[in-house]
N, CA, C and O atoms as a Maestro MAE file, in Angstrom:
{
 s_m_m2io_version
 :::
 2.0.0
}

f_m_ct {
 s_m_title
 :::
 protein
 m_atom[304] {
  # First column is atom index #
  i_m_mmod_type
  r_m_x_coord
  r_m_y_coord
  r_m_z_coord
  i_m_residue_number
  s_m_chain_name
  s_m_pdb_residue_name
  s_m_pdb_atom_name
  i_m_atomic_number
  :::
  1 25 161.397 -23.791 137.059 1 A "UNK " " N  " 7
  2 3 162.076 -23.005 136.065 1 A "UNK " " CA " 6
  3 2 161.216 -21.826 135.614 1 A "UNK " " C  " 6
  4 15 161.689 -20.719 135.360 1 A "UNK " " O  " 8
  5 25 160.123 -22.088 135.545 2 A "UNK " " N  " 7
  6 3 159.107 -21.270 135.359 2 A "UNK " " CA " 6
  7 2 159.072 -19.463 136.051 2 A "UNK " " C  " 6
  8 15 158.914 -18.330 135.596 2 A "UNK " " O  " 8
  9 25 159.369 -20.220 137.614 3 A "UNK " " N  " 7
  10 3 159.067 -19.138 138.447 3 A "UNK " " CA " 6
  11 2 160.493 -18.323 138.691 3 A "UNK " " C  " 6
  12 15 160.611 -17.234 139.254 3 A "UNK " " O  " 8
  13 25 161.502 -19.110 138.137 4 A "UNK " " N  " 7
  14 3 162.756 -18.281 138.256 4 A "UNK " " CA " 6
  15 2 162.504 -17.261 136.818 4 A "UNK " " C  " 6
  16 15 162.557 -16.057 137.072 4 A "UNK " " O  " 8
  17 25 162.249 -17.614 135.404 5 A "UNK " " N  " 7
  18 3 162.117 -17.329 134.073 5 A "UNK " " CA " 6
  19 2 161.170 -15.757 134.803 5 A "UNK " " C  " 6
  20 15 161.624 -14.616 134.882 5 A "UNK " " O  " 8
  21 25 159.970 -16.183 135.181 6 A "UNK " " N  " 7
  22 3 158.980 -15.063 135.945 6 A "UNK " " CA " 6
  23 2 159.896 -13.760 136.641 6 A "UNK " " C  " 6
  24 15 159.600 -12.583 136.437 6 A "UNK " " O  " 8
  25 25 161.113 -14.217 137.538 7 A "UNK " " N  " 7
  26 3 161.215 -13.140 138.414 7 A "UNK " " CA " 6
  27 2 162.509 -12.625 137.602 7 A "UNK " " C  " 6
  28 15 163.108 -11.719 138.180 7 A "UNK " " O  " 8
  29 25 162.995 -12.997 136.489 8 A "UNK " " N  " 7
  30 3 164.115 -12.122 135.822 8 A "UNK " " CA " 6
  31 2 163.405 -11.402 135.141 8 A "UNK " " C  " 6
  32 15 163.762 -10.237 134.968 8 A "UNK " " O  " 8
  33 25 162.166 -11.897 134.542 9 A "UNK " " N  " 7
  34 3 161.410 -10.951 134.078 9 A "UNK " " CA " 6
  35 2 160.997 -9.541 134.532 9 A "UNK " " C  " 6
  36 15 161.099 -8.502 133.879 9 A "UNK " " O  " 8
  37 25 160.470 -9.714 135.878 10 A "UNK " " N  " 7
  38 3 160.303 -8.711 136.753 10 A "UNK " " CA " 6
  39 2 161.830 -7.730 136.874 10 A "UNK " " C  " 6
  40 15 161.954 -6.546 136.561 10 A "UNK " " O  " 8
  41 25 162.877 -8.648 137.420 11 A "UNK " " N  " 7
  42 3 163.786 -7.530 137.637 11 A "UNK " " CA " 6
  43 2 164.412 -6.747 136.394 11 A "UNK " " C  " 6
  44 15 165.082 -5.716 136.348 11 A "UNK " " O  " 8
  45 25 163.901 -7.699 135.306 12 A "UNK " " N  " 7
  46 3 163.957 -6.651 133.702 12 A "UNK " " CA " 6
  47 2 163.552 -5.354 133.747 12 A "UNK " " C  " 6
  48 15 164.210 -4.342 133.504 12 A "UNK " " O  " 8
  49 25 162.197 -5.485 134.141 13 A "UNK " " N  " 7
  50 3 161.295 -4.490 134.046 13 A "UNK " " CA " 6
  51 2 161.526 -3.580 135.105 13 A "UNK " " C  " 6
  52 15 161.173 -2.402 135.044 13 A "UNK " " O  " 8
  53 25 162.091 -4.074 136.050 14 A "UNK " " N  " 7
  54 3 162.329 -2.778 137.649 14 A "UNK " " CA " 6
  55 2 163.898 -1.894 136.801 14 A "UNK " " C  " 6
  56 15 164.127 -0.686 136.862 14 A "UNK " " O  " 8
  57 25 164.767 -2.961 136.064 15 A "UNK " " N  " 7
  58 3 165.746 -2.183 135.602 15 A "UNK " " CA " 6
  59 2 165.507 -1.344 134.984 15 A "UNK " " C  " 6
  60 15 165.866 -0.173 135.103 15 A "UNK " " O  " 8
  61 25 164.591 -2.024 133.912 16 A "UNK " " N  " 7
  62 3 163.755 -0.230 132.825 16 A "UNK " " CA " 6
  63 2 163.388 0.993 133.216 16 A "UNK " " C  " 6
  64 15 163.610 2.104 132.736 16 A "UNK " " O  " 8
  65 25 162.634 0.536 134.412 17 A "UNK " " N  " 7
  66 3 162.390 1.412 135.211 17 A "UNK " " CA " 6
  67 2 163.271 2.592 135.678 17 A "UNK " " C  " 6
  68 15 163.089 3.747 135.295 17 A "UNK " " O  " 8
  69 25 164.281 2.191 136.573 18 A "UNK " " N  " 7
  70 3 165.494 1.972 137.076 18 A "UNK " " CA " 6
  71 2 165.964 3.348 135.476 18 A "UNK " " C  " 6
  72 15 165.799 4.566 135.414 18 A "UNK " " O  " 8
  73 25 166.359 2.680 134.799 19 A "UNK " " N  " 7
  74 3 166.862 3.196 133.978 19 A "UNK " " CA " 6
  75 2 166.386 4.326 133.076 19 A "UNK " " C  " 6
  76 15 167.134 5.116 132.499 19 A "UNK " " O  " 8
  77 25 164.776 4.313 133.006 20 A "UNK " " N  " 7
  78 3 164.067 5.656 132.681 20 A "UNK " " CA " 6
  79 2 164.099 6.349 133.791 20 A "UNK " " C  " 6
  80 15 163.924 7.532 133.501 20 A "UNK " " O  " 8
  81 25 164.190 6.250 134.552 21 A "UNK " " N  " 7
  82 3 164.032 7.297 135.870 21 A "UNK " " CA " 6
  83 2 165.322 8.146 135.779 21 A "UNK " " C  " 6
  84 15 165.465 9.368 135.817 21 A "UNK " " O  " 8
  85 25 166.245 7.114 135.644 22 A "UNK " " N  " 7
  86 3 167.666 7.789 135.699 22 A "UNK " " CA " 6
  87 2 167.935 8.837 134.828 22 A "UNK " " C  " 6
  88 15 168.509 9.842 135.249 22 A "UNK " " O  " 8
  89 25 167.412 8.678 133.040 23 A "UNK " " N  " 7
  90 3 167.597 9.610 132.263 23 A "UNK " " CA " 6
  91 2 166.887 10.723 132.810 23 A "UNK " " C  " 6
  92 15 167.454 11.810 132.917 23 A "UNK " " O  " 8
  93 25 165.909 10.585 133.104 24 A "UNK " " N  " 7
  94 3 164.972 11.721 133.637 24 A "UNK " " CA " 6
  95 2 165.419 12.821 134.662 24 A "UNK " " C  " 6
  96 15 165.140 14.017 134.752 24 A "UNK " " O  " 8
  97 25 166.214 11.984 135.402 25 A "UNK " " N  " 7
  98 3 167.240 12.556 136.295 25 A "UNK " " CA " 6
  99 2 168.408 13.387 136.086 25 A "UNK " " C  " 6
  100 15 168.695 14.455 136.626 25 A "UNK " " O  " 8
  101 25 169.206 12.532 134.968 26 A "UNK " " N  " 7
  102 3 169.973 13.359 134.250 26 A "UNK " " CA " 6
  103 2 169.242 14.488 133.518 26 A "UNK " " C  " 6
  104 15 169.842 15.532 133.776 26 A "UNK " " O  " 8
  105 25 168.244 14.707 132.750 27 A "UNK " " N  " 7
  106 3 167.968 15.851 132.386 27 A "UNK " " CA " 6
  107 2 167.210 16.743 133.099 27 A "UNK " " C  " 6
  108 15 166.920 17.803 132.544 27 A "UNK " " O  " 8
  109 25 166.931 16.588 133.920 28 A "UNK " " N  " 7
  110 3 166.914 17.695 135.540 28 A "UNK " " CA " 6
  111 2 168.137 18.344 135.634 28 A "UNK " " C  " 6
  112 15 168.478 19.478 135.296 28 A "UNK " " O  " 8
  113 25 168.922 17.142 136.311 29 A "UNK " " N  " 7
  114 3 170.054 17.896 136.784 29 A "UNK " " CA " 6
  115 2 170.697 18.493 135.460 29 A "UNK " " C  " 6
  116 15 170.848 19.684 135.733 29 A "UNK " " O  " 8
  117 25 171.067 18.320 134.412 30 A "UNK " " N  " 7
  118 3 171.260 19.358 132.738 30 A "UNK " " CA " 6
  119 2 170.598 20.238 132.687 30 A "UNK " " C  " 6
  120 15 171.290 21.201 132.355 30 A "UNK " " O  " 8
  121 25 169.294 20.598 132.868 31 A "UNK " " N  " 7
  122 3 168.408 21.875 133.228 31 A "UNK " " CA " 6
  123 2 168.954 22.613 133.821 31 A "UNK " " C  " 6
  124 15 169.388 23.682 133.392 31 A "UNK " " O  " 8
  125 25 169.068 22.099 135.202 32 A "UNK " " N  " 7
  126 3 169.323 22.674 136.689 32 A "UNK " " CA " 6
  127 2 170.951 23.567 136.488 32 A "UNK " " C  " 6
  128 15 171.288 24.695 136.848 32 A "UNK " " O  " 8
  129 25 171.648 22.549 135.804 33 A "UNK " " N  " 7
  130 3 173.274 22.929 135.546 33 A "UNK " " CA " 6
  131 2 173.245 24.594 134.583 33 A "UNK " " C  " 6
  132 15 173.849 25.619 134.898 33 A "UNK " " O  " 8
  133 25 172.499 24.417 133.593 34 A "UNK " " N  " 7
  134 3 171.967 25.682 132.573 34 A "UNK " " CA " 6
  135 2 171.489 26.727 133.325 34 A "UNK " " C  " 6
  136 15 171.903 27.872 133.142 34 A "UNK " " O  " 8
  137 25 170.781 26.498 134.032 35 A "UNK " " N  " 7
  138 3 170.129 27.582 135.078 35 A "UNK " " CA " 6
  139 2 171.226 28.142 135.766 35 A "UNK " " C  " 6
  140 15 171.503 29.341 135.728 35 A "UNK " " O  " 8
  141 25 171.994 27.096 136.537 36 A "UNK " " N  " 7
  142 3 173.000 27.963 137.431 36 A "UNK " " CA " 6
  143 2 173.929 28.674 136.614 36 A "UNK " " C  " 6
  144 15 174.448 29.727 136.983 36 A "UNK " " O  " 8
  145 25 174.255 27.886 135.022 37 A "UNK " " N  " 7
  146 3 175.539 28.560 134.730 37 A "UNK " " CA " 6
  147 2 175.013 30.480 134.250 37 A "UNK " " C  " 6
  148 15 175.573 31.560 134.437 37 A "UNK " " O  " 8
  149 25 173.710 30.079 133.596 38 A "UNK " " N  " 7
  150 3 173.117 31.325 133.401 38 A "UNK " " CA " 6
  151 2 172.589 32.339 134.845 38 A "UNK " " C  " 6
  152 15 172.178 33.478 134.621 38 A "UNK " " O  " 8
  153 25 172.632 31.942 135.924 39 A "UNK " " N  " 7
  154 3 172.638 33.152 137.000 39 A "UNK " " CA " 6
  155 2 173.995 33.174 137.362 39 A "UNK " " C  " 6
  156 15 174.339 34.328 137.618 39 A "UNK " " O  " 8
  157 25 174.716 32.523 137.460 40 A "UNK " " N  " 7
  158 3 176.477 33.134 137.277 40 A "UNK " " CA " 6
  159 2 176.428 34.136 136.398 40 A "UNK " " C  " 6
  160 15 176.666 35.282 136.781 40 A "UNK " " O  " 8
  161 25 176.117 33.868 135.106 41 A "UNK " " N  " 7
  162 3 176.252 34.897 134.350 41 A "UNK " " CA " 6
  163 2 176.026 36.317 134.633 41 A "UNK " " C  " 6
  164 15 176.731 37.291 134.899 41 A "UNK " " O  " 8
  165 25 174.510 36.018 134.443 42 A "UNK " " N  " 7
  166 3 173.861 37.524 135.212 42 A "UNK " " CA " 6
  167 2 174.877 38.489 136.470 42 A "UNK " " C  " 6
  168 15 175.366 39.616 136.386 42 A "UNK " " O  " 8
  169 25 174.902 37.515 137.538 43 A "UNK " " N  " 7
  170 3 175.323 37.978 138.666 43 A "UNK " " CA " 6
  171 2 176.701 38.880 138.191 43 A "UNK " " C  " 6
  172 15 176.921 40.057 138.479 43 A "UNK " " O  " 8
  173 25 177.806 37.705 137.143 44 A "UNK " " N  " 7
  174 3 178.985 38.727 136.930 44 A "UNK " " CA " 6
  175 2 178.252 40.015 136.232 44 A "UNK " " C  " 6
  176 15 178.904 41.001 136.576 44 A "UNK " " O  " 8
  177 25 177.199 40.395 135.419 45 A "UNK " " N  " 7
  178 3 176.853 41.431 134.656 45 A "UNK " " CA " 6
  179 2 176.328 42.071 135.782 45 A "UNK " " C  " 6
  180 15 176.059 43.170 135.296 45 A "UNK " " O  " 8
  181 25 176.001 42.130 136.949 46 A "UNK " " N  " 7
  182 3 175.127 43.076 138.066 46 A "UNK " " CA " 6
  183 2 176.439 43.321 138.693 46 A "UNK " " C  " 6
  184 15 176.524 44.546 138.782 46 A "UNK " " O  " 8
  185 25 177.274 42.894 139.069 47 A "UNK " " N  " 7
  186 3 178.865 42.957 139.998 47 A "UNK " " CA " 6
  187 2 179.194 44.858 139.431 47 A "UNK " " C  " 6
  188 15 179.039 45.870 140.115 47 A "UNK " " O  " 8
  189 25 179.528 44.780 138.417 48 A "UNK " " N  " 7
  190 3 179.851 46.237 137.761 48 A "UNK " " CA " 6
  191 2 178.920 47.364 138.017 48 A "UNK " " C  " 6
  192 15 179.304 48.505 138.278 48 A "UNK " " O  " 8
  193 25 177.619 46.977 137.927 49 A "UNK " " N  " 7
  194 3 176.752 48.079 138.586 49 A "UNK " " CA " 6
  195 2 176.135 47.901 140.273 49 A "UNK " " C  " 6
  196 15 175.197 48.369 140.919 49 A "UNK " " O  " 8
  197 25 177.212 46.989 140.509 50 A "UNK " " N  " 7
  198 3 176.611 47.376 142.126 50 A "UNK " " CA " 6
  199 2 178.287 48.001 142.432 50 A "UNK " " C  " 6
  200 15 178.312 48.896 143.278 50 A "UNK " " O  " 8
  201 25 179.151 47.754 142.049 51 A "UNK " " N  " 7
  202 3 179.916 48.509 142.460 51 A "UNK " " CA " 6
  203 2 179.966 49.807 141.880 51 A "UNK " " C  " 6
  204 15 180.420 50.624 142.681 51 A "UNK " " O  " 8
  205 25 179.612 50.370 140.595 52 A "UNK " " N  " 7
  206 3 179.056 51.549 140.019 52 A "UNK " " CA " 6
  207 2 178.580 52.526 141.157 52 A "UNK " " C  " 6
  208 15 179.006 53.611 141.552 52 A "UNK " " O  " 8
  209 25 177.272 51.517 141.621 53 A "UNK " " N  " 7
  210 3 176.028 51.827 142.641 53 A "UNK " " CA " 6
  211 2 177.142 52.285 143.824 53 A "UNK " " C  " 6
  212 15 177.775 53.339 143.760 53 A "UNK " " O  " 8
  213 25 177.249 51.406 144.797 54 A "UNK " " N  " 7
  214 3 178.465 51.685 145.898 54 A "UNK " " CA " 6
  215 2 179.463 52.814 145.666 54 A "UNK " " C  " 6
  216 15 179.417 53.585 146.625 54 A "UNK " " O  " 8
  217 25 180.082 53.079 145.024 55 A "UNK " " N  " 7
  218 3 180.522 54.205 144.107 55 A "UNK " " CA " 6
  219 2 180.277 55.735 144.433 55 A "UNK " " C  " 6
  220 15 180.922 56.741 144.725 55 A "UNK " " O  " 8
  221 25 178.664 55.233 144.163 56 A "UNK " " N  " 7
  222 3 177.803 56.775 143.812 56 A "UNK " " CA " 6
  223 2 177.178 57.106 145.115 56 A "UNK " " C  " 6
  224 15 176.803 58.237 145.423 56 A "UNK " " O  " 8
  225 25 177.087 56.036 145.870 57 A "UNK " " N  " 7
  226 3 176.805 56.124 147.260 57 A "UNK " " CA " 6
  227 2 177.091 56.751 148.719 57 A "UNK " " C  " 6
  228 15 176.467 56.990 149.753 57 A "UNK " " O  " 8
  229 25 178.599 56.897 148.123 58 A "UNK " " N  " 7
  230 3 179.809 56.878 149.181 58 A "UNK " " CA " 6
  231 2 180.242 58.246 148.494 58 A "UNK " " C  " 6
  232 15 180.603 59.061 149.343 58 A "UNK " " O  " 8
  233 25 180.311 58.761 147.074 59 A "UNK " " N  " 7
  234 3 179.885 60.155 146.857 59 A "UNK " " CA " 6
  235 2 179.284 61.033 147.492 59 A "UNK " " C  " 6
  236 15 179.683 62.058 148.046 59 A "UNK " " O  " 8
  237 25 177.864 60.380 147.337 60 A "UNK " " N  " 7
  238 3 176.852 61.613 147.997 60 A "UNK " " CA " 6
  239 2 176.839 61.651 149.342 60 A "UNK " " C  " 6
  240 15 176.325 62.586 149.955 60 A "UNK " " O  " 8
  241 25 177.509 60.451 150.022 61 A "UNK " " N  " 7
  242 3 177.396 60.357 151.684 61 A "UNK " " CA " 6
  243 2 178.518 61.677 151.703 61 A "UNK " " C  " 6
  244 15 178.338 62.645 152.442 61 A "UNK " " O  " 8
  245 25 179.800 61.548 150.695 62 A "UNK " " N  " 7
  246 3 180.884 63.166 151.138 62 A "UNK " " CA " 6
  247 2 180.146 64.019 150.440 62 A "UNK " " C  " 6
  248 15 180.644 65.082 150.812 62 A "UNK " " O  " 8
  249 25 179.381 64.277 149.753 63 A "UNK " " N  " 7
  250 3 178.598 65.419 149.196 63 A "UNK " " CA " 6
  251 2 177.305 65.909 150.091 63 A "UNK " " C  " 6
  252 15 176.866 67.056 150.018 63 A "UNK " " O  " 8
  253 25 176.808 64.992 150.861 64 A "UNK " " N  " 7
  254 3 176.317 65.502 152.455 64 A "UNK " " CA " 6
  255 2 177.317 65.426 153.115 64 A "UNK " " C  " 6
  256 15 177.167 64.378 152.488 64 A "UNK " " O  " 8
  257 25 177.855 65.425 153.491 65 A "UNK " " N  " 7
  258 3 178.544 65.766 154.771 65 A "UNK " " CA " 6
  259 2 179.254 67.133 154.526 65 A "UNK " " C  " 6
  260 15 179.725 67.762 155.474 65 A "UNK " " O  " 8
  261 25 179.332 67.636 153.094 66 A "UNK " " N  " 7
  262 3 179.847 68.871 153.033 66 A "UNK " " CA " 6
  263 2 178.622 69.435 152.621 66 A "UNK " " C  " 6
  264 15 179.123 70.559 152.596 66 A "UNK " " O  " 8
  265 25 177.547 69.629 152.303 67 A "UNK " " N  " 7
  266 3 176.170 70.429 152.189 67 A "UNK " " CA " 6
  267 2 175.826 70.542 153.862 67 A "UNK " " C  " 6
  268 15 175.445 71.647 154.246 67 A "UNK " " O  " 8
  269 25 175.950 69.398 154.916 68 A "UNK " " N  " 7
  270 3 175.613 70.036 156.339 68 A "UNK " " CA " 6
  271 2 176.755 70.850 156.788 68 A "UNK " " C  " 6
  272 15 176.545 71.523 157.798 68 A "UNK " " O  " 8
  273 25 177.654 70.911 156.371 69 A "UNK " " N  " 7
  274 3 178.754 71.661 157.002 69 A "UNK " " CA " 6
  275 2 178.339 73.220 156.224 69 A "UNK " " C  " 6
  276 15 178.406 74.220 156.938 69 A "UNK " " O  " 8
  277 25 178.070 73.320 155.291 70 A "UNK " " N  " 7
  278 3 178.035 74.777 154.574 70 A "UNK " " CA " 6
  279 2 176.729 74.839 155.349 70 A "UNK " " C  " 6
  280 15 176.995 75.286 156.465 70 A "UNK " " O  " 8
  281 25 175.413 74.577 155.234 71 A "UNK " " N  " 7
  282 3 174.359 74.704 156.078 71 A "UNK " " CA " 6
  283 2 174.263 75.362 157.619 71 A "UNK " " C  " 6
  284 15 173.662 76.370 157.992 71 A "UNK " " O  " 8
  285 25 175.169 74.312 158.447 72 A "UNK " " N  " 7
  286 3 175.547 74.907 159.615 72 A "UNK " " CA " 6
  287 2 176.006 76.299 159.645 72 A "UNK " " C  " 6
  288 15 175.793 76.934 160.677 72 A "UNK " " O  " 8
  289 25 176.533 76.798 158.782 73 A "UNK " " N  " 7
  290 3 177.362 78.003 158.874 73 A "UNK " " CA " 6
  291 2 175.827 78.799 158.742 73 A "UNK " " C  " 6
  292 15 175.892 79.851 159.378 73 A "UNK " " O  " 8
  293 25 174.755 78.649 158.241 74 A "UNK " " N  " 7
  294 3 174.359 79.673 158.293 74 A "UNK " " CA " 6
  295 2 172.919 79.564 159.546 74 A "UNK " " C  " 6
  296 15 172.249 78.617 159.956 74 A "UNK " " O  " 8
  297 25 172.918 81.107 159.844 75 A "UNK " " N  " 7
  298 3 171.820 81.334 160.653 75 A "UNK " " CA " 6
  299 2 171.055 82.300 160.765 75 A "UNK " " C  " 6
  300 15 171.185 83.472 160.410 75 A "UNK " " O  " 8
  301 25 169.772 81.461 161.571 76 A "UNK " " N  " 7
  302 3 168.592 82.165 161.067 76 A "UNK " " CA " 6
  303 2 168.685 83.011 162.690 76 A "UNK " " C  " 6
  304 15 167.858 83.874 162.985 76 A "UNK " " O  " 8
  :::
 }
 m_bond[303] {
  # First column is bond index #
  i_m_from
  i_m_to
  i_m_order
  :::
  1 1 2 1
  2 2 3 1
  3 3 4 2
  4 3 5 1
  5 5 6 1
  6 6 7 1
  7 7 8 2
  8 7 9 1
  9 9 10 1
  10 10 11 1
  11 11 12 2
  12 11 13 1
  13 13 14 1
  14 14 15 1
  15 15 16 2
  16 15 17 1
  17 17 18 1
  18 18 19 1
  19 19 20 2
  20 19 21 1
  21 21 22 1
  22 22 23 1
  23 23 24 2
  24 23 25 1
  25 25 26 1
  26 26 27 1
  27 27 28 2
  28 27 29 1
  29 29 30 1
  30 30 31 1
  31 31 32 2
  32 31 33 1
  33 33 34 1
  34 34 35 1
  35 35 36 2
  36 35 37 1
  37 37 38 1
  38 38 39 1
  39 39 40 2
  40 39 41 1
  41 41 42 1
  42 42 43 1
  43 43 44 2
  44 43 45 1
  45 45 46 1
  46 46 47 1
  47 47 48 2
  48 47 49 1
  49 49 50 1
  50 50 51 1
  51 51 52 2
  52 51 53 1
  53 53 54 1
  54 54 55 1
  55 55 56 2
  56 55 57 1
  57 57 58 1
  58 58 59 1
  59 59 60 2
  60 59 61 1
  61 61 62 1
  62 62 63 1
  63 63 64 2
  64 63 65 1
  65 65 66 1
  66 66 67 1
  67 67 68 2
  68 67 69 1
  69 69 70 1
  70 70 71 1
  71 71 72 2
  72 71 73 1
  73 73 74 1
  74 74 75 1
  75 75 76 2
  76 75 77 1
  77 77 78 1
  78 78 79 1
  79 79 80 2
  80 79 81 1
  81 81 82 1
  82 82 83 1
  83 83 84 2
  84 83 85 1
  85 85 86 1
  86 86 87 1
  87 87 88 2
  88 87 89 1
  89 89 90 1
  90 90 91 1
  91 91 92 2
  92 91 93 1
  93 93 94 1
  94 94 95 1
  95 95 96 2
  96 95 97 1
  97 97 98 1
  98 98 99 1
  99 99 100 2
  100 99 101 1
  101 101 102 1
  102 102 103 1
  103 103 104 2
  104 103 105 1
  105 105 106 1
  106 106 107 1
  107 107 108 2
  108 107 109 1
  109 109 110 1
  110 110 111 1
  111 111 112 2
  112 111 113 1
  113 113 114 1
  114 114 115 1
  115 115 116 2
  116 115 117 1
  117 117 118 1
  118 118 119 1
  119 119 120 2
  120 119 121 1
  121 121 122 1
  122 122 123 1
  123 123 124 2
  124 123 125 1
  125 125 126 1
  126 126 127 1
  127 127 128 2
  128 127 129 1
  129 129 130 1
  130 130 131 1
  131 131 132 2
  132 131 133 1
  133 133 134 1
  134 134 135 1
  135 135 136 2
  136 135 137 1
  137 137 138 1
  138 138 139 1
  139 139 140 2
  140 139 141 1
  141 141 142 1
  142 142 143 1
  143 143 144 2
  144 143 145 1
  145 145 146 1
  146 146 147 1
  147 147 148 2
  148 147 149 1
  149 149 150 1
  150 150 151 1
  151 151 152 2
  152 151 153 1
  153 153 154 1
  154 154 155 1
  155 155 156 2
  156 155 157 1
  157 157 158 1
  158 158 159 1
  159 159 160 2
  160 159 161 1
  161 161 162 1
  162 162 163 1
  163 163 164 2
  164 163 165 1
  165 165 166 1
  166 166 167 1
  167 167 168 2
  168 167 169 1
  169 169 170 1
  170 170 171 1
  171 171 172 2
  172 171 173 1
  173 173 174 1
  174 174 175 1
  175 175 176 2
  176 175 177 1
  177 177 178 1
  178 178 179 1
  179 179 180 2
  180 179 181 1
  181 181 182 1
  182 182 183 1
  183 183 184 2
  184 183 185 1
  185 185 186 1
  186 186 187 1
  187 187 188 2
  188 187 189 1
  189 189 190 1
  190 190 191 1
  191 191 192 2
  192 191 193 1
  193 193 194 1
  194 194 195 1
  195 195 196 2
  196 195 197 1
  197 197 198 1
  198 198 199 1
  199 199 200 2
  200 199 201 1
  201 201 202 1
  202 202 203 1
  203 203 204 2
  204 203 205 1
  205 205 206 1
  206 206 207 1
  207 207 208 2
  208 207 209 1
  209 209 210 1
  210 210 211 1
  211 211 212 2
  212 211 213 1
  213 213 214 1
  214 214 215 1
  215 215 216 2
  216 215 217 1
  217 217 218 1
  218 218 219 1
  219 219 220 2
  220 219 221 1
  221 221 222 1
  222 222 223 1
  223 223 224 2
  224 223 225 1
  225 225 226 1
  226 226 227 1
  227 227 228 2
  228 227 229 1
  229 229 230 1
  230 230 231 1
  231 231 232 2
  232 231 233 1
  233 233 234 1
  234 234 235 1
  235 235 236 2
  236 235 237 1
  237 237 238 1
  238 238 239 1
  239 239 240 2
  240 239 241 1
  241 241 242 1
  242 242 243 1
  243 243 244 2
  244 243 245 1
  245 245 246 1
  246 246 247 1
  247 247 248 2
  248 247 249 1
  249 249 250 1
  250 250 251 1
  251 251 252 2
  252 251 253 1
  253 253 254 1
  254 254 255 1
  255 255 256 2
  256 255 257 1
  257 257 258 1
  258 258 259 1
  259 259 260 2
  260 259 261 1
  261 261 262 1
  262 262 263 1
  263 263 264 2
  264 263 265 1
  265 265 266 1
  266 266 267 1
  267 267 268 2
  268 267 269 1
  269 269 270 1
  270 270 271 1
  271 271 272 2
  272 271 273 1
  273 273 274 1
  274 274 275 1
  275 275 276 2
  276 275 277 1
  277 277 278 1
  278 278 279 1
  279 279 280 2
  280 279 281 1
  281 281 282 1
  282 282 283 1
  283 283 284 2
  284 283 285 1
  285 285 286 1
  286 286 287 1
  287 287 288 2
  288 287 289 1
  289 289 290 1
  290 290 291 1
  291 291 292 2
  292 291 293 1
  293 293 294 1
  294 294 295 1
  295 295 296 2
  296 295 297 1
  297 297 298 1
  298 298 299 1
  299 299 300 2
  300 299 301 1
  301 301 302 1
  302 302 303 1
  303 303 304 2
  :::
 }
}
């Protein structure tokens, strides 16, 4: 009786275990969840200035292409 009393004991203690590990786990992954929801965030706030960016890009690519065309016209 002894040695059965002994090994519930033990699997007490592996459950504690067991069971601090787990919280620990959960507040990782709660960290981890905060982190992602906050670079979602960000990312929607950068979306508007990369398309801003893209925008201004595709401007100046037709704002060269008409500065080499006036260019060409002239000669040396």
């Amino acid at each position: 009786m002894g040695s059965v009393t002994q090994y519930i004991g033990d699997i007490d203690g592996m459950n504690e275990s067991v069971a601090a590990a787990t919280e620990e786990q959960t507040a990782v992954v709660e960290a981890i969840n905060v982190e992602i929801t906050e670079i979602n965030a960000l990312n929607l706030d950068v979306m508007p200035n990369l398309e801003s960016t893209l925008k201004a890009c595709s401007d100046l690519e037709a704002q060269t292409a008409i500065l080499n065309r006036l260019v060409s016209g002239f000669r040396i």
